[in-house]
C-alpha positions as CSV (number, residue, x, y, z in Angstrom):
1,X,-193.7,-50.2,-41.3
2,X,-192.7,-54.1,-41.2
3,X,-189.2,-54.6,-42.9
4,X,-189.9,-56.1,-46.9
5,X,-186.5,-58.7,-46.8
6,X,-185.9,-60.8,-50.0
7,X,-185.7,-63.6,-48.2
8,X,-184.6,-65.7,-50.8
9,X,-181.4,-63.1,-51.3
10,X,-180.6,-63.1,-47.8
11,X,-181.1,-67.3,-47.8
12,X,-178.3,-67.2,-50.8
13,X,-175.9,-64.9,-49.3
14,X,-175.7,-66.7,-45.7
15,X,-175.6,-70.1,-48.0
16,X,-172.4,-68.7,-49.4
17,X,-171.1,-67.3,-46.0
18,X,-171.3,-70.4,-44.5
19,X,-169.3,-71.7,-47.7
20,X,-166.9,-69.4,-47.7
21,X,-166.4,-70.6,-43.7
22,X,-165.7,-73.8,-44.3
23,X,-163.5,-73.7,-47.5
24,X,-161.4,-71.2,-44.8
25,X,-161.6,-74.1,-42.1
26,X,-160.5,-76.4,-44.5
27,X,-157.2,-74.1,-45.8
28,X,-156.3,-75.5,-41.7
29,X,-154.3,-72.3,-41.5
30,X,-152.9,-72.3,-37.7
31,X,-149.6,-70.0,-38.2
32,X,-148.5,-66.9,-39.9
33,X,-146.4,-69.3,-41.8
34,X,-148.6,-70.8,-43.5
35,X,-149.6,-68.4,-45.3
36,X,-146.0,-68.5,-46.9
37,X,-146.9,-70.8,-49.7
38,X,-148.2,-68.8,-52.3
39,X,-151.3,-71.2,-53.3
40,X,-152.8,-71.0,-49.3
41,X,-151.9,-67.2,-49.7
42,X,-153.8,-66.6,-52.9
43,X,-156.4,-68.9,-51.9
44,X,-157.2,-67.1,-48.4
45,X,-157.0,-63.8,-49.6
46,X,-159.7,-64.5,-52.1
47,X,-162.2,-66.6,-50.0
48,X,-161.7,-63.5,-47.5
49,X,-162.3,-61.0,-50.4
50,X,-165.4,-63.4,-51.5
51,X,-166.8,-63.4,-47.9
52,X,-166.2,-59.7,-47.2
53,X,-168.3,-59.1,-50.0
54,X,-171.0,-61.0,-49.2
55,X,-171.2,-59.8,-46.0
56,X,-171.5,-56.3,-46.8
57,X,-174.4,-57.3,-49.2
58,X,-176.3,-58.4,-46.1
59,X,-175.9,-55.6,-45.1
60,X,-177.0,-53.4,-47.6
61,X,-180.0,-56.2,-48.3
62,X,-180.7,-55.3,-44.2
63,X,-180.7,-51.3,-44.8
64,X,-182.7,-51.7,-48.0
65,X,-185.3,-53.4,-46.2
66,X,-185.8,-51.4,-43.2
67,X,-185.7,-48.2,-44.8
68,X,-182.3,-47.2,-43.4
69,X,-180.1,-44.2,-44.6
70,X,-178.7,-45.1,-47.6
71,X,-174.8,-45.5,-47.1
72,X,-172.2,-43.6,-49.3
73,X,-169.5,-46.3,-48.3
74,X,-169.1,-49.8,-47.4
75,X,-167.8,-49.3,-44.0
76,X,-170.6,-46.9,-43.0
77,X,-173.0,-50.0,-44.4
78,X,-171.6,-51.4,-40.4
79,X,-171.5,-47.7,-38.9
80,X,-175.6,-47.5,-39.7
81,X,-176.2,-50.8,-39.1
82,X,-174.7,-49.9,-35.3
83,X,-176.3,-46.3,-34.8
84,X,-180.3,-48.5,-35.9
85,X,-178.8,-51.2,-33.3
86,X,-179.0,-54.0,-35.3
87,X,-175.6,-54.7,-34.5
88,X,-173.6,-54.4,-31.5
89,X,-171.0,-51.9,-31.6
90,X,-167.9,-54.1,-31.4
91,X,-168.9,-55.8,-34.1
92,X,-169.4,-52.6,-36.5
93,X,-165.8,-51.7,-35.8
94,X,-164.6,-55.1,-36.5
95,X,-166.2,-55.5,-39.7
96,X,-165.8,-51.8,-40.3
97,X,-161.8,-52.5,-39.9
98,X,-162.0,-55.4,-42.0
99,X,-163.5,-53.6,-45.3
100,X,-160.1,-51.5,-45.0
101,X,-158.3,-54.8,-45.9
102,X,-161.0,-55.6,-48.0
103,X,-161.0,-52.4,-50.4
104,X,-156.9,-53.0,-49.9
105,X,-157.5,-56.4,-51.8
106,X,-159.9,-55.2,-54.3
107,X,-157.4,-52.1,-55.1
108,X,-154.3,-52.7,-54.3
109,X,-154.1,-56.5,-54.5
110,X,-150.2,-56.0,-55.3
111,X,-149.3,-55.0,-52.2
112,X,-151.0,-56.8,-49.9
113,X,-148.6,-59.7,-48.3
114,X,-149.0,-62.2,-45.3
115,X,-147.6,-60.1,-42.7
116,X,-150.8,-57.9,-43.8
């Protein structure tokens, strides 16, 4: 059975990935200490929280469409996603890693600092 993508979903999340990119680029953060002023703090945390999110709706949008085992968690969205081979396995634990810090921003925002 061919995959049935929304094409124009996936087209607007990647448009935002790619936004979320370049406002990061932009932030010009090169040193932990940079992240010491509390606007470029704020600010980086959020575009990361923004772009974590909208990379585990491609994901979901990818499962959806090929008929994949429906995940119970965000991180196993990346653990499926490696087991059906549409992504290499480095790349699952990377991602899987960063949804940790992303669920740590979404839930415990308070504690999350720079030397996170």
């Amino acid at each position: 059975m061919k995959p049935d993508y929304d094409t124009e979903r996936i087209s607007t999340i990647l448009s935002d990935i790619e936004r979320y990119q370049r406002d990061i680029l932009e932030l010009d953060i090169s040193d932990i200490s940079d992240l010491s002023d509390k606007r470029t703090f704020y600010a980086i945390s959020m575009i990361l929280f923004a772009l974590l999110n909208r990379t585990i709706d491609l994901g979901n949008e990818i499962i959806l469409a090929r008929g994949f085992h429906v995940p119970s968690t965000y991180r196993e969205i990346f653990t499926i996603l490696e087991k059906e081979k549409v992504i290499e396995p480095d790349l699952a634990k990377a991602i899987g890693s960063l949804v940790l810090y992303r669920n740590l921003l979404s839930h415990e925002y308070h504690v999350a600092g720079a030397e996170r």
